[in-house]
ZABA-579025 format. One line per 5 residues: their letters; for each residue y, z negated, x negated of N, C-alpha, C. Coordinates in steps of 0.1 Angstrom, whole numbers, plus 2048, in hexadecimal, padded with zeros to 3 digits. Last residue first. Layout:
<recs>
a	Y,Z,X,Y,Z,X,Y,Z,X ~ ...
</recs>
This chain:
<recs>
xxxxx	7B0,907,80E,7A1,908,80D,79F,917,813 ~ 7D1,90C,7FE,7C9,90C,80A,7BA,910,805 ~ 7EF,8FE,7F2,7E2,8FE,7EB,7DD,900,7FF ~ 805,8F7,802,808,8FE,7F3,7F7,903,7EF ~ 807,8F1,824,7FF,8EF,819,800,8F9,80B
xxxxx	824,8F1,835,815,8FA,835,813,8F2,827 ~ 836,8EA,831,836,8EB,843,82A,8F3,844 ~ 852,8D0,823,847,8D8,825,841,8D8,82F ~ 86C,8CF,81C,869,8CE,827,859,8D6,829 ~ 86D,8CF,7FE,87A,8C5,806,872,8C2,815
xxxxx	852,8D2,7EF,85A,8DA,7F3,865,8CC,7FE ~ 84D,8C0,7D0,849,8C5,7DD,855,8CB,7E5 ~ 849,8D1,7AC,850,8C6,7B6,84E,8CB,7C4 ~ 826,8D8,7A7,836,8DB,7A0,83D,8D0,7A8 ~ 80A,8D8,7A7,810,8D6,79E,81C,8D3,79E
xxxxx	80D,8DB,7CD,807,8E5,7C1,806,8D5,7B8 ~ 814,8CC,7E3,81D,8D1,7D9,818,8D6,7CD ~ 7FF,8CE,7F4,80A,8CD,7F6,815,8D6,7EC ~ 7E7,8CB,7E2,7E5,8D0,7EF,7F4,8D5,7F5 ~ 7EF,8B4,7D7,7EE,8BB,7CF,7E9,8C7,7D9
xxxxx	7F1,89E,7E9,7FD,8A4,7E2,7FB,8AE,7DB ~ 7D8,89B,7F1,7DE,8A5,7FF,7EC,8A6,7F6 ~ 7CA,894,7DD,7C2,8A1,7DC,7D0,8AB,7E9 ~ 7D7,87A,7DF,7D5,883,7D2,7D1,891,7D4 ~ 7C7,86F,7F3,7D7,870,7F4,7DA,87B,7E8
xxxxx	7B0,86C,7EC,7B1,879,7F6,7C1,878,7F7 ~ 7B2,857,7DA,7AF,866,7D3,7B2,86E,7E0 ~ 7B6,842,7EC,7C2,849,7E2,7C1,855,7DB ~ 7A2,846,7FE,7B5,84E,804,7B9,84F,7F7 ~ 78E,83E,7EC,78C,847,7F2,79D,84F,7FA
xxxxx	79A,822,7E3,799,82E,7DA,795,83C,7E3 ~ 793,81B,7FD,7A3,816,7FA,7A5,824,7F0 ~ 77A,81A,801,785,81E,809,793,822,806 ~ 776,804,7EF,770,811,7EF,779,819,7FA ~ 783,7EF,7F7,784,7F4,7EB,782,801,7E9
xxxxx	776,7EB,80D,783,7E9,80D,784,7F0,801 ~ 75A,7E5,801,75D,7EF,812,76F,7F4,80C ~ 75F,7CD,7FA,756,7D6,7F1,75C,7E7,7F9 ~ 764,7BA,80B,771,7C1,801,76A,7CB,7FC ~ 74C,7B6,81A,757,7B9,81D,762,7C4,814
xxxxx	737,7B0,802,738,7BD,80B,745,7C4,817 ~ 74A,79F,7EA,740,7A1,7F5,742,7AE,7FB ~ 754,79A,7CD,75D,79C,7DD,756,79F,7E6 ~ 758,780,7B6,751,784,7C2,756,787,7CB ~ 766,78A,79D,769,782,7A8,75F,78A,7B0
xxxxx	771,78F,777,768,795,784,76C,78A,792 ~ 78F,78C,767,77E,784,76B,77B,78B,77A ~ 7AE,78C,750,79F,791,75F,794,790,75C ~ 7BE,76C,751,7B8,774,748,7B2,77B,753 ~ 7CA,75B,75E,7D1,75D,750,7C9,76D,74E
xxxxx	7CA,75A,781,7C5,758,778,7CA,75D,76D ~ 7D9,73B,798,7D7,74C,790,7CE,74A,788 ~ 7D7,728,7A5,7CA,72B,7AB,7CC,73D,79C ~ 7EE,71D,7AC,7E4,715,7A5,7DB,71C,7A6 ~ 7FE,730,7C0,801,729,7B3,7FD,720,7A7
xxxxx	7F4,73C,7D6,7EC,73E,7C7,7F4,73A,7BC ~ 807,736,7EA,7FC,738,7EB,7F4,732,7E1 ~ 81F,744,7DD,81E,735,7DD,80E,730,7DE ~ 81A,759,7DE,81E,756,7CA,818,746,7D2 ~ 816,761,7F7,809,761,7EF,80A,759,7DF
xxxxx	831,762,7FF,82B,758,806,81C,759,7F7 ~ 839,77C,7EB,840,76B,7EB,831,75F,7F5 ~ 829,78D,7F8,82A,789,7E3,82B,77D,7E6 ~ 832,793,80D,826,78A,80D,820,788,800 ~ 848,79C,80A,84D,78A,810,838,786,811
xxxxx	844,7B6,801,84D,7AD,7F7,84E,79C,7FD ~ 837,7B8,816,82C,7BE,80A,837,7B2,801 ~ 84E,7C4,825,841,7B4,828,83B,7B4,820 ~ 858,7D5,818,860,7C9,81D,857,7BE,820 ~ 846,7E5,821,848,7E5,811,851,7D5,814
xxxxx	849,7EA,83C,83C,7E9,836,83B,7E0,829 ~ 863,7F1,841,85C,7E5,849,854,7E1,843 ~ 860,809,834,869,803,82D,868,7F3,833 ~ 84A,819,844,849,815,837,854,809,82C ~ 85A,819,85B,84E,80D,85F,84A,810,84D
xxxxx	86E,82D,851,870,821,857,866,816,855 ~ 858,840,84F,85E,83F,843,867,82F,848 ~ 84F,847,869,847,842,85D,84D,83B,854 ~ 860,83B,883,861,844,876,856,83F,86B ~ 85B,82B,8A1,862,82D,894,85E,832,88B
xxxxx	84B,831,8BA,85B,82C,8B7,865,831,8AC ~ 830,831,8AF,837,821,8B5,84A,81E,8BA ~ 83B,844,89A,831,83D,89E,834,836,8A6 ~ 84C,866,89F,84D,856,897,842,854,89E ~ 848,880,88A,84A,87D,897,849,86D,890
xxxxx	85F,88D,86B,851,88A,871,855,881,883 ~ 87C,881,869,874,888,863,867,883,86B ~ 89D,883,883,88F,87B,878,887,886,873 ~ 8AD,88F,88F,89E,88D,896,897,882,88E ~ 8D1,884,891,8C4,888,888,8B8,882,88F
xxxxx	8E0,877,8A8,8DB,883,8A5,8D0,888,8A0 ~ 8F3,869,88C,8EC,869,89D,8EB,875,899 ~ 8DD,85F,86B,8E9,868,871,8EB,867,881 ~ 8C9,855,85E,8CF,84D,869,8D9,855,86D ~ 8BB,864,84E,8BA,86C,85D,8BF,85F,865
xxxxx	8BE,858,838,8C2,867,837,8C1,86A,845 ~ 8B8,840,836,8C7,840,838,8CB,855,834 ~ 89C,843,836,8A2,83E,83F,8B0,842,83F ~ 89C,84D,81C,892,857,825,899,84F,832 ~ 8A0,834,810,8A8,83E,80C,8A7,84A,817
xxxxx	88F,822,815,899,81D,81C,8A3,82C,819 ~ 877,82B,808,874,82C,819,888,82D,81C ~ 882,826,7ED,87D,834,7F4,87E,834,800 ~ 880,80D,7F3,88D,80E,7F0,88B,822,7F2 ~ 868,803,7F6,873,7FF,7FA,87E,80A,7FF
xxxxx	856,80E,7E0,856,814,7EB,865,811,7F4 ~ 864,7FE,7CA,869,810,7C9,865,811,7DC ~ 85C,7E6,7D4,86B,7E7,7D3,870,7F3,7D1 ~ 843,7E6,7D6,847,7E8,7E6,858,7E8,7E1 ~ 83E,7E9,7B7,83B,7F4,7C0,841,7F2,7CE
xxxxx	847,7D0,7B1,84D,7D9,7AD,847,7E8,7B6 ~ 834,7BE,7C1,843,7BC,7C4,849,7CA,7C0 ~ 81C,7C5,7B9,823,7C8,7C5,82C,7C8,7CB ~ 81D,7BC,79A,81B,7CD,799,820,7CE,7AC ~ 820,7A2,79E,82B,7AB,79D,828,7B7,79C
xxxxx	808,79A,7A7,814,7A0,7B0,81D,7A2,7AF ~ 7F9,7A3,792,7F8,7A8,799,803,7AA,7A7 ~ 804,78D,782,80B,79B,77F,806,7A6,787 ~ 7FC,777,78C,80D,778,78F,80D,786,788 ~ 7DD,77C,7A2,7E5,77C,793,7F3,780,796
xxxxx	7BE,773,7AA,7CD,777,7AE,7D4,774,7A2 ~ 79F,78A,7A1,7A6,77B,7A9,7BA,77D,7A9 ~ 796,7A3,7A0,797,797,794,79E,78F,794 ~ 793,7AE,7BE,788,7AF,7B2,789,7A5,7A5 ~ 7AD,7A7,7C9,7A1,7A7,7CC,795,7A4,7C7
xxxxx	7C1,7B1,7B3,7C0,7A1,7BD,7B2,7A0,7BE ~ 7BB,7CC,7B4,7BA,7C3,7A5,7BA,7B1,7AC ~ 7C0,7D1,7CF,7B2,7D3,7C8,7B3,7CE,7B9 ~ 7DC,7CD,7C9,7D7,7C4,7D3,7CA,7C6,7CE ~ 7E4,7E0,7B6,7E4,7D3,7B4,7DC,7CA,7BE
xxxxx	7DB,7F8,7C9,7D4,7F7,7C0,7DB,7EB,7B8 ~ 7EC,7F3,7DE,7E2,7F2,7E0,7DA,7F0,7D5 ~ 808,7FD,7D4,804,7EB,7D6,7F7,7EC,7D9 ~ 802,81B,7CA,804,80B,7BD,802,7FF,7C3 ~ 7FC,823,7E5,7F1,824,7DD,7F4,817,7D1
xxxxx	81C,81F,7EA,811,818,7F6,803,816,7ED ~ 825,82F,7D4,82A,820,7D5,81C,818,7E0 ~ 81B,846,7DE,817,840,7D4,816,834,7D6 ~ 82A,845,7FA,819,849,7FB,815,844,7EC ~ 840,849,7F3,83C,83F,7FB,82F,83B,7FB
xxxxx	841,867,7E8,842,855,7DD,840,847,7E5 ~ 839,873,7FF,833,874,7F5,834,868,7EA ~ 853,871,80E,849,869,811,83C,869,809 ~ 862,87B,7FF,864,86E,7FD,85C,868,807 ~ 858,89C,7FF,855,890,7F0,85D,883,7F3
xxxxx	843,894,81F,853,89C,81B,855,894,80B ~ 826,8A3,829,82F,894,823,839,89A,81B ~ 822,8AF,84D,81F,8AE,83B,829,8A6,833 ~ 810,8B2,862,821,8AB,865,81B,8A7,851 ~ 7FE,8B7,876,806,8BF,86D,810,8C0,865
xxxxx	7F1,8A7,88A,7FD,8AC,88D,803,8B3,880 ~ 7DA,8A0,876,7DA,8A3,884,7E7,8AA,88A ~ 7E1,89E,85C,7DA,8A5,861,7D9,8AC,86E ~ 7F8,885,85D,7F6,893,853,7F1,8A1,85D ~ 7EC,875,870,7FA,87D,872,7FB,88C,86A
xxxxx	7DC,870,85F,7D6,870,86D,7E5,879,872 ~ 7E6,866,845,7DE,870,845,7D9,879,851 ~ 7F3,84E,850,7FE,857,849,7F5,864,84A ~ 7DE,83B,856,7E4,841,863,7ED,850,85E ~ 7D7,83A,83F,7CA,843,84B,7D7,84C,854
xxxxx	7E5,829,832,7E5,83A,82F,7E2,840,83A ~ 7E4,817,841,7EE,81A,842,7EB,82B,83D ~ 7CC,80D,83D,7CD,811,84B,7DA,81D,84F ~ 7D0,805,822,7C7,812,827,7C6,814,82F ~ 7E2,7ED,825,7E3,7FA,81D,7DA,808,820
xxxxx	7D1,7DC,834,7DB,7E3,836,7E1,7F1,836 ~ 7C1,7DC,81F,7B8,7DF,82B,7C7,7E3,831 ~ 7CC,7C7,811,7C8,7D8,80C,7C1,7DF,81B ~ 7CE,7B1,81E,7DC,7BB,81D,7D6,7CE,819 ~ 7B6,7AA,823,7B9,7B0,82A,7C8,7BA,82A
xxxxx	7B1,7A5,802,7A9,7AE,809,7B3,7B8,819 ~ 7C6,78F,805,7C6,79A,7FB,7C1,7A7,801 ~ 7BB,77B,815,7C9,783,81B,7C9,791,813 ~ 7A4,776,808,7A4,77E,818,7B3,784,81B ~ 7AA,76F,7F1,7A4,776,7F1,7A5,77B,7FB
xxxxx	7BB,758,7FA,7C4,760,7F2,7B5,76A,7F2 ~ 7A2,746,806,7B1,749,80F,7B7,755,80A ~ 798,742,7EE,792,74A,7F9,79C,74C,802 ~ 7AA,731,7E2,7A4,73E,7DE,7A1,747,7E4 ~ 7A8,71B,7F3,7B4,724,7F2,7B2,732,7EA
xxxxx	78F,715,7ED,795,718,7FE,7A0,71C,7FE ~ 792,70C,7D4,784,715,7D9,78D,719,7E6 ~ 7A3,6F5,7DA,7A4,702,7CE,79E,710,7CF ~ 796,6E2,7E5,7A1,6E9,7EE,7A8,6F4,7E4 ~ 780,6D9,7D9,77D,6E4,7E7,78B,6EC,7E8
xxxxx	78D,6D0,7C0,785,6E0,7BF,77F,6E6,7CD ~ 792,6BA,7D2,79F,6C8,7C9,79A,6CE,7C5 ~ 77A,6AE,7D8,789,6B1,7DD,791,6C1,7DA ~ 771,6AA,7BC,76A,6B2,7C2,779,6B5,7D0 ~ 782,693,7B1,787,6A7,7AC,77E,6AE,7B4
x	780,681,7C2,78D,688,7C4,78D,696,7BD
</recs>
C-alpha cells in the first residue's frame, strides 16, 4: 500500500510540475505577445501597463520558484499577491476607458484591450492558486531543494529570464530613470 501512495505522490508531483512549467510558459507568451505589439506597431507601455508588466514578471518569477524547488504555499502566495496588484492595475486601466466612446489604449487583440485580457489573465492566475493549493496539498515543501526540471522547463526558464530582463531594458528605454510619460509615443532612451 505505501508503494501505492508513493506512485500516486510522485504523479501528482509531476502533475503540479507540468501545470507550473506550462503556466510560466504562459507568462512568457504573454510578454512576447505585449513585446510583438510593443515593437511592431509602436504602441509603447502607458505606466499602468508598465506595473502590469511587473506584477506579470512577479507571478512568473514564483511560478520559476515552483518549478525549480518543487511547490510551495509561499510560492503561491508570492502569485496570489502579485495577480491581486496586477488585478486590480489591469481593472483600474479598464474603468478609465469604459467611458462610450473612449477608443481604449493601444489596439486590441482578439477584440479586447491588453489591459482587459490582463485583468482576465491575473483573475486566472488567482483561480489556478486555488485549483493547484488543492492539487499540492500533500505534496509542499517546508524547506528549498533542487528538483529535476529537464530540458523542457530548462528552455522555459531561460526564456522567461530573457523577457524579464528585455522587459527591463524596454522600461528603461521608455521612461529613462524618472516616472513614465502618461502617454508615451517615442522611446526616452534611443540606439
Amino acid at each position: 500500500m505505501t508503494t501505492q501512495s508513493q506512485q500516486s505522490e510522485s504523479s501528482l508531483k509531476s502533475i503540479s510540475a507540468f501545470f507550473n512549467q506550462l503556466a510560466l510558459l504562459a507568462v512568457c507568451g504573454t510578454l512576447i505577445e505585449a513585446f510583438f505589439y510593443q515593437f511592431a506597431f509602436n504602441e509603447l507601455p502607458c505606466p499602468l501597463c508598465q506595473l502590469q508588466r511587473v506584477a506579470l514578471i512577479l507571478v512568473g518569477l514564483a511560478l520559476l520558484l515552483n518549478v525549480k524547488f518543487g511547490a510551495s504555499t509561499t510560492h503561491y502566495a508570492m502569485i496570489l499577491v502579485a495577480s491581486l496588484v496586477g488585478a486590480a492595475t489591469s481593472l483600474r486601466q479598464v474603468l478609465l476607458h469604459i467611458a462610450p466612446n473612449d477608443a481604449g489604449y493601444g489596439s486590441p487583440f482578439l477584440g479586447i484591450h491588453f489591459y482587459t485580457w490582463g485583468f482576465i489573465f491575473f483573475v486566472g492566475m488567482i483561480a489556478y492558486c486555488a485549483v493547484m493549493l488543492i492539487i499540492d496539498r500533500n505534496n509542499m515543501s517546508n524547506s528549498a531543494r533542487k528538483v529535476a526540471v529537464g530540458a523542457i522547463g530548462t528552455f522555459i526558464i531561460g526564456l522567461f529570464f530573457v523577457l524579464a530582463a528585455a522587459n527591463t531594458v524596454s522600461s528603461v528605454m521608455v521612461c529613462k530613470f524618472g516616472p513614465c510619460p502618461d502617454n508615451p509615443t517615442e522611446y526616452a532612451i534611443k540606439f
